[in-house]
C-alpha positions as CSV (number, residue, x, y, z in Angstrom):
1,X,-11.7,0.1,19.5
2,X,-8.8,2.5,18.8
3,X,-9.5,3.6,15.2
4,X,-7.5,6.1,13.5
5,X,-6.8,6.5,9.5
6,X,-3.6,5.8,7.5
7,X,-3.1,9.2,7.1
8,X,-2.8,10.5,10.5
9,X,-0.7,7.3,11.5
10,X,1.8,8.1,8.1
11,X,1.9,12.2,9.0
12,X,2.6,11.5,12.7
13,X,5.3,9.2,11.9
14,X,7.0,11.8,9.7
15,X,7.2,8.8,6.9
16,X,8.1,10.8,4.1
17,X,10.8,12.8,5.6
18,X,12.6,9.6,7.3
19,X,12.5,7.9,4.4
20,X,14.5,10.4,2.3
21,X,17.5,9.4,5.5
22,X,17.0,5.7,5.2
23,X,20.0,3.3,4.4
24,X,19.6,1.5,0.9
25,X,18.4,-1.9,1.6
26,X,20.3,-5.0,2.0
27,X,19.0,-9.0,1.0
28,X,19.9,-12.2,1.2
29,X,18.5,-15.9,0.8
30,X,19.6,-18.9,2.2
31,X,18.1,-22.3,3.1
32,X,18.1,-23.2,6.6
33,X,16.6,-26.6,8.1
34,X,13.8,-26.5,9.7
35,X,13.8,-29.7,12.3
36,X,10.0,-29.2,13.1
37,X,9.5,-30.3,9.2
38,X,12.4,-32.2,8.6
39,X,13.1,-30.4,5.1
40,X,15.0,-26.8,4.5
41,X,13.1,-23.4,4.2
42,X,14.5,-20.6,2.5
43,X,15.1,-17.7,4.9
44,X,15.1,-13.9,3.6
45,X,16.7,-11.3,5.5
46,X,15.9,-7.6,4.4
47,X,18.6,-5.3,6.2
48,X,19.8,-1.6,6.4
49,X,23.0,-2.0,3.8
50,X,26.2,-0.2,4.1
51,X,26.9,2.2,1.3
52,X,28.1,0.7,-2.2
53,X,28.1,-2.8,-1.4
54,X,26.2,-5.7,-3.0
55,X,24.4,-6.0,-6.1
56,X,21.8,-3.9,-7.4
57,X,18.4,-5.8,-8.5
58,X,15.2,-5.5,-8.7
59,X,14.0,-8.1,-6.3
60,X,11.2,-10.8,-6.2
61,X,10.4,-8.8,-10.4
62,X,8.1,-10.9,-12.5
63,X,5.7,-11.3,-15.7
64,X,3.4,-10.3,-13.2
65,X,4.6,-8.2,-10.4
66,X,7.5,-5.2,-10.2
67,X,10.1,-6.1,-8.0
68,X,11.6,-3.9,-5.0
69,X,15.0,-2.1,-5.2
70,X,17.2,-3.9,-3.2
71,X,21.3,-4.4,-2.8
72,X,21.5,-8.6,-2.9
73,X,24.6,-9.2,-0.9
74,X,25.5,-6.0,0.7
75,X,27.5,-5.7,4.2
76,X,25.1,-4.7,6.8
77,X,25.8,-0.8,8.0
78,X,26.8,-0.2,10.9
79,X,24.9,-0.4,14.2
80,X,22.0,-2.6,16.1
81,X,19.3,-2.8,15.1
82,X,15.6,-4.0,15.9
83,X,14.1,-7.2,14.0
84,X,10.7,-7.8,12.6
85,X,9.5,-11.3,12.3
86,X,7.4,-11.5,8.8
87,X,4.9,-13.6,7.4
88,X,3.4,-14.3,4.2
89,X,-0.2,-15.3,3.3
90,X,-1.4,-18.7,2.6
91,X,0.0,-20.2,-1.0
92,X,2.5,-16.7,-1.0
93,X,6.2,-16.0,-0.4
94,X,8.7,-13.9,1.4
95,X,9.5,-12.2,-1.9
96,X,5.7,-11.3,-2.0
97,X,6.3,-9.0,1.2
98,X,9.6,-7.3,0.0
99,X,7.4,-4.2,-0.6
100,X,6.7,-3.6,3.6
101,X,9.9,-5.3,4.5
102,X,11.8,-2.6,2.0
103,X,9.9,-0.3,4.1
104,X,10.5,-1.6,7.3
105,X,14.1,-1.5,6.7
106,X,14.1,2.2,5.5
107,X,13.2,3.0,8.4
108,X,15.9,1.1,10.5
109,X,14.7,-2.3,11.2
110,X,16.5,-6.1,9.8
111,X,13.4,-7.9,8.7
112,X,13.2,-11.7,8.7
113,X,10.7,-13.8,6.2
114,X,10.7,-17.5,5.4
115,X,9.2,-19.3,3.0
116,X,6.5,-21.3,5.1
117,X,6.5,-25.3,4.1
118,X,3.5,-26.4,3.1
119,X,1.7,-22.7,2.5
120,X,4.1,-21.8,-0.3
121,X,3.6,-21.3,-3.9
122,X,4.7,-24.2,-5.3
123,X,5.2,-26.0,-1.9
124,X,1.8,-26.2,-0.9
125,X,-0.2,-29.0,1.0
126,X,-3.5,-27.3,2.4
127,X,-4.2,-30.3,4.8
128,X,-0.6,-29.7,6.5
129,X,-0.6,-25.9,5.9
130,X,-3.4,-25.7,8.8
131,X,-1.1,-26.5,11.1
132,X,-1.2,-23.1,11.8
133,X,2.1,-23.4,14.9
134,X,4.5,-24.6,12.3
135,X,4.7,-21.3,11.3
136,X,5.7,-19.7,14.5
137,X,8.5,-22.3,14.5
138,X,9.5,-21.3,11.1
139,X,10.3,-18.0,12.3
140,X,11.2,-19.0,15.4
141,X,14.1,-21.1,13.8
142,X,14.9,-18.3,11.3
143,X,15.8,-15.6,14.1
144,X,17.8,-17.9,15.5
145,X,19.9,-19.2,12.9
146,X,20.1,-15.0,12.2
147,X,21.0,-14.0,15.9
148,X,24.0,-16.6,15.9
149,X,25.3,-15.9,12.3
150,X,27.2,-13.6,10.5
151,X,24.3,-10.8,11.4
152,X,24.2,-11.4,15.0
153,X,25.7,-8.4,16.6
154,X,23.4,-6.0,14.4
155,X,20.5,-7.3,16.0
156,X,18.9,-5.8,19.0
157,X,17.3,-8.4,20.4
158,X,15.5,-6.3,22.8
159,X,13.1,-5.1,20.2
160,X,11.7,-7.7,18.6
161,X,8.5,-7.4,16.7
162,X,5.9,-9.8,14.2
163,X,3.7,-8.7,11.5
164,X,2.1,-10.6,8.8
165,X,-0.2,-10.7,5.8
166,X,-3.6,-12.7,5.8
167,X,-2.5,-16.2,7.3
168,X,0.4,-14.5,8.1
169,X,-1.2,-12.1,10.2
170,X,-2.6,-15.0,12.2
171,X,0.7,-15.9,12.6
172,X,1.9,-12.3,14.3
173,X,-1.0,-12.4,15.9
174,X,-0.6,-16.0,17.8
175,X,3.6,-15.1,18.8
176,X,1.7,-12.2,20.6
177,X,-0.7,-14.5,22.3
178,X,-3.9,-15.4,20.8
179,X,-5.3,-18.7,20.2
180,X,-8.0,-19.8,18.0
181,X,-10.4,-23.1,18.0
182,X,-10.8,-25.5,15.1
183,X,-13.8,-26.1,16.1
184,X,-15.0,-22.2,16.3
185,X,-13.8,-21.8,12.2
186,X,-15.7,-25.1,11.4
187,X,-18.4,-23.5,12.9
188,X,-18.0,-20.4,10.6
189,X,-17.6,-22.2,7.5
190,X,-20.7,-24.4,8.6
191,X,-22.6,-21.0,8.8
192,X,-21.4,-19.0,5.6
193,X,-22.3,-22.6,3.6
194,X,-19.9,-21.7,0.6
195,X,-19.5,-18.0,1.2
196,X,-16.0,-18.2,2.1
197,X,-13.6,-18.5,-0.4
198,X,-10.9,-20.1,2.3
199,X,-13.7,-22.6,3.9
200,X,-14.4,-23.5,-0.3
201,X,-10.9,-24.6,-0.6
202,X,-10.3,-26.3,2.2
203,X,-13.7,-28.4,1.3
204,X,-12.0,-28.6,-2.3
205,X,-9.3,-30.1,-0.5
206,X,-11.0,-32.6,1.4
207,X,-10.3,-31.1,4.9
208,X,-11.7,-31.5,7.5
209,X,-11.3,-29.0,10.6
210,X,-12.9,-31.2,13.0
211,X,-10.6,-34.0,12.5
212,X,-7.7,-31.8,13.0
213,X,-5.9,-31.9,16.5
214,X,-7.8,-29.8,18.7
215,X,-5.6,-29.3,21.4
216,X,-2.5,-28.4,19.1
217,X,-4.5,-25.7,17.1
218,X,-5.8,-23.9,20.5
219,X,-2.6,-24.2,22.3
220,X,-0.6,-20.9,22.9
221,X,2.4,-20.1,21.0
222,X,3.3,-17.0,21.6
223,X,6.8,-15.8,22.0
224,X,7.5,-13.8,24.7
225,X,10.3,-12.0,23.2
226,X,8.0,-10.1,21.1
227,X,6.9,-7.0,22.1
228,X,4.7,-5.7,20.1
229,X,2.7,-7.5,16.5
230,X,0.5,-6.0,13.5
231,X,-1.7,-7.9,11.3
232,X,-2.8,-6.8,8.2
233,X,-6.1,-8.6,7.4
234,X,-5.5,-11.8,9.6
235,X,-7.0,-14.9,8.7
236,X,-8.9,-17.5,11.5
237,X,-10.3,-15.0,14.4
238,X,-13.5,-16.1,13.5
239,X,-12.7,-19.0,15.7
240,X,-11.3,-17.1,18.7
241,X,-13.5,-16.8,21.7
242,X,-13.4,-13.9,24.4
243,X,-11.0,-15.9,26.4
244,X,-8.7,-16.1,23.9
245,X,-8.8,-12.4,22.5
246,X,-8.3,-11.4,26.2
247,X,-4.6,-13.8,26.2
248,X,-3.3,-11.1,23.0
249,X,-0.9,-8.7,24.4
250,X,-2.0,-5.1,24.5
251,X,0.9,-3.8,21.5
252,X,-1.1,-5.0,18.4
253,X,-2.3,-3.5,15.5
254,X,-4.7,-4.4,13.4
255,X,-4.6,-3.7,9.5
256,X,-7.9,-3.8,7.6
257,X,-7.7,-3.5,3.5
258,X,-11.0,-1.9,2.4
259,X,-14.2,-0.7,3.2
260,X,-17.5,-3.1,4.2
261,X,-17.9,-3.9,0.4
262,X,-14.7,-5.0,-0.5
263,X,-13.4,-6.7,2.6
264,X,-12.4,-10.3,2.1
265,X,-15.0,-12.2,4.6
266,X,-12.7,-14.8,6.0
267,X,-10.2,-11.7,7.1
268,X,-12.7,-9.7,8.2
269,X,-12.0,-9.0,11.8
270,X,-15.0,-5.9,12.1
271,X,-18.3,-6.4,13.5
272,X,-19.7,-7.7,9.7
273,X,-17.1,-10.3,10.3
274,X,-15.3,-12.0,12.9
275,X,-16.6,-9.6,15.4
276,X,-12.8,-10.0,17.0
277,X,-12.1,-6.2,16.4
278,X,-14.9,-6.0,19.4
279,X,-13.5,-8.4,21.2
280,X,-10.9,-6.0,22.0
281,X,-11.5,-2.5,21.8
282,X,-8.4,-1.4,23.3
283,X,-6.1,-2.5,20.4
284,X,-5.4,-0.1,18.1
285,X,-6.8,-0.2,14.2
286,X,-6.9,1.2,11.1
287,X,-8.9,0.8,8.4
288,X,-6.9,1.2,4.7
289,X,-9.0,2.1,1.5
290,X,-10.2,2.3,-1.3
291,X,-8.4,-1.3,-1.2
292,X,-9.1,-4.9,-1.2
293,X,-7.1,-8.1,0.4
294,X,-4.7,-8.5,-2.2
295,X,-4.0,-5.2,-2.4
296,X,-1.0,-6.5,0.1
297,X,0.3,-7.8,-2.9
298,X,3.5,-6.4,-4.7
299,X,2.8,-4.0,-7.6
300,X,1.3,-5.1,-10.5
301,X,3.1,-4.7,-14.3
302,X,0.1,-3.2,-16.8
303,X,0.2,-6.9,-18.1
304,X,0.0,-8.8,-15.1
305,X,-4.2,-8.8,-15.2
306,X,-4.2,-10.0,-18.4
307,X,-1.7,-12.8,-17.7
308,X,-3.9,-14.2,-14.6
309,X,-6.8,-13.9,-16.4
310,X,-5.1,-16.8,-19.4
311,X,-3.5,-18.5,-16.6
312,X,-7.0,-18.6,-14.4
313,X,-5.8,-16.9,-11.6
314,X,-7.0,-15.1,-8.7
315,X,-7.5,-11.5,-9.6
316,X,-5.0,-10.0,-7.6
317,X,-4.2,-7.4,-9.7
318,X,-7.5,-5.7,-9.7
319,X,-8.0,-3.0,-6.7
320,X,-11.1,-1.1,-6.1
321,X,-12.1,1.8,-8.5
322,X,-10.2,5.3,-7.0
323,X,-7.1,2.9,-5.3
324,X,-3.4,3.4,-5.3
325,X,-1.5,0.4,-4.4
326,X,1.6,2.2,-4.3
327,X,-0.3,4.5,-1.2
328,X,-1.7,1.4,0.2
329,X,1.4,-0.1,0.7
330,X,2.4,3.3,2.0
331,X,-0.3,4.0,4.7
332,X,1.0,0.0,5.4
333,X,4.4,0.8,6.1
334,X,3.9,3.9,7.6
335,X,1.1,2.4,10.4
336,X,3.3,-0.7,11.2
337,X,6.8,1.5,11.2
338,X,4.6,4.1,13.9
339,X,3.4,1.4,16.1
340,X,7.0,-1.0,16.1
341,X,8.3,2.9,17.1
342,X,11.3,2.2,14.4
């Protein structure tokens, strides 16, 4: 494989010095329907703003996270521009990924998020959330509705881009191409017999990946309007067999938070995990650390730990000993920003 660090990919994008150029950044949220679910989604749409317009807020701020400068409301500036497709991990948000799509957008880029049904906080269903292609038609719909509203002549629909977080990353991954087996992740979680955190909860849940429709979760569903994908920790290559690592177009990037001790297994895409980083050693990668998973995660307030420790929470909030989530997210932005060439 391709690696290279954070660093090099940050210093040969000239990150630091495009950012200090960048156009404040524009948001919106609206609800859109979604036909493939019957129900509305909420969209959000991170753009480059024109100059004093909109609102100043601090988006997506709560008890436990900071929230991102943004401009709610703000006229788009002037020019084309190219779009990135993003997607959140499984039981996040949009809001969640306002941090990289900030970033994306500082350096030129409208970035697109939904809210996925059924893999949402607060709108979650873990039995209907593994239909893993409802996602891609989730963004799918959300370009669209973007590319023939008020925004549609700022977007350049020749570059067009995906990246996601986690099951979000399996998302970018399969609009560039790449299939997976239900059968191949039973497998796994046969083999790791509780050692997954992922295949816990879905036993938790009562689901069962053999009874799921086999021929919808292999089936291709990539979009061939994108050019190019990054995924940062992707969930589900453990059940993706040479055959379907070979179907991934050449222009992806693969993220990976942490070193061997504190990778998350069931996003593990190295030899000590999925072994899919092998399967194609042409694709570029990078590994990020000191960091963990959830280090994609927004910022965390000094009392954020505390509060998800009374609420029994995951433990988001706690990184490795020597990280910098604000870096992390940094080296992030930076790598995807270098490979998208925004």
């Amino acid at each position: 494989m391709f690696r290279i660090t954070a660093l090099s990919i940050a210093i040969a994008a000239g990150f630091a010095v495009q950012a200090a150029k960048a156009d404040p950044v524009g948001v919106q949220n609206s609800m859109v329907f979604a036909e493939h679910h019957g129900r509305d989604m909420l969209m959000t749409v991170y753009y480059p703003a024109a100059e004093n317009s909109g609102q100043s807020i601090s988006f997506a701020e709560n008890p436990v996270f900071f929230g991102t400068p943004m401009f709610e409301n703000a006229a788009m500036a002037d020019g084309t521009h190219p779009v990135v497709l993003m997607s959140h991990g499984l039981g996040g948000r949009a809001a969640a990924m306002s941090w990289l799509a900030a970033g994306l957008v500082q350096e030129g880029a409208i970035v697109i998020g939904v809210d996925h049904p059924n893999s949402t906080f607060r709108d979650f269903d873990m039995l209907a959330g593994m239909d893993h292609w409802t996602r891609v038609q989730d963004l799918q719909v959300a370009l669209d509705t973007v590319a023939a509203g008020a925004f549609g002549d700022s977007v350049d629909m020749s570059r067009l881009y995906a990246t996601g977080f986690s099951f979000g990353g399996w998302t970018a991954l399969s609009m560039g191409g790449l299939r997976s087996s239900a059968d191949g992740y039973a497998l796994y979680c046969d083999k790791t017999a509780g050692g997954s955190t992922h295949c816990n909860d879905l036993q938790r849940a009562g689901v069962d990946l053999r009874a799921l429709d086999a021929e919808k979760w292999s089936a291709s569903y990539q979009d061939a309007r994108i050019s190019a994908v990054a995924a940062i920790d992707p969930a589900f290559t453990y059940g993706v067999t040479q055959e379907m690592a070979d179907e991934l177009i050449g222009e992806a990037l693969l993220i990976i938070l942490g070193e061997v001790e504190d990778r998350l297994q069931a996003t593990d895409v190295t030899s000590g995990g999925s072994g899919f980083e092998q399967k194609r050693p042409d694709l570029e990668s990078i590994v990020v650390a000191p960091a963990f998973h959830f280090s994609a995660l927004p910022l965390c307030k000094p009392e954020g730990e505390k509060i998800l420790e009374m609420e029994k929470d995951d433990a988001v909030c706690s990184d490795p000993e020597g990280a910098d989530r604000k870096k992390i997210h940094a080296d992030v932005i930076a790598a995807i920003a270098s490979h998208f060439d925004l």
